[in-house]
TISE-325743 format. One record per residue (C-alpha): residue in one letter; x, y, z. Coordinates in steps of 0.02 Angstrom, whole numbers, plus 32768, in hexadecimal, padded with zeros to 4 digits. Layout:
<rs>
aXYZ...
</rs>
This chain:
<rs>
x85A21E18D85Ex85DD1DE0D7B1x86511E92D7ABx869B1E64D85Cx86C21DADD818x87071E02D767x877F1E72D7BEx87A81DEAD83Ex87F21D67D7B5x885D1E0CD767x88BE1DEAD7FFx89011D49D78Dx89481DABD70Bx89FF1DCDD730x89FD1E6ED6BEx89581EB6D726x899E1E73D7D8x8A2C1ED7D7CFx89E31F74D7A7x89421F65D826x89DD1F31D8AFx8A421FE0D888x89932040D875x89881FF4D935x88D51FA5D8E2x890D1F0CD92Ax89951ED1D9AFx8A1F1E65D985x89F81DFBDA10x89411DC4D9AFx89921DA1D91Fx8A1E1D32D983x89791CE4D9E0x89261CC5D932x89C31C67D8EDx89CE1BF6D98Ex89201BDBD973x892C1B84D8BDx89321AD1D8A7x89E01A6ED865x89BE1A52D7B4x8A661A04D795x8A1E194CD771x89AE1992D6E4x8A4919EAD673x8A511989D5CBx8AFB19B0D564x8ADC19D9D4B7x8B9119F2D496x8C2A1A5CD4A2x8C0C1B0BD49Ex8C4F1B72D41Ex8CDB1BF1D43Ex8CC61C9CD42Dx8D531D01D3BDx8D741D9FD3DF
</rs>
């Protein structure tokens, strides 16, 4: 089941998600169950600094 488990964790990539959600691959209410489903993070950030600006 290592392909099944692959294609699974694609459902993490933003750029992927969004195409297997309009191919109707996947439901939008999987990947809304999937987000729910991760853990807060927010006490592990660690600022490096300011980010730099983009100039168009």
């Amino acid at each position: 089941m290592r392909l099944a488990r692959a294609l699974k964790e694609k459902t993490h990539d933003v750029r992927l998600r969004d195409k297997l959600i309009s191919e109707g691959k996947i439901k939008k209410e999987e990947v809304d169950k999937l987000l729910k489903e991760l853990p807060d993070e927010s006490a592990n950030v660690r600022y490096t600094g300011e980010a730099p600006t983009q100039q168009n």
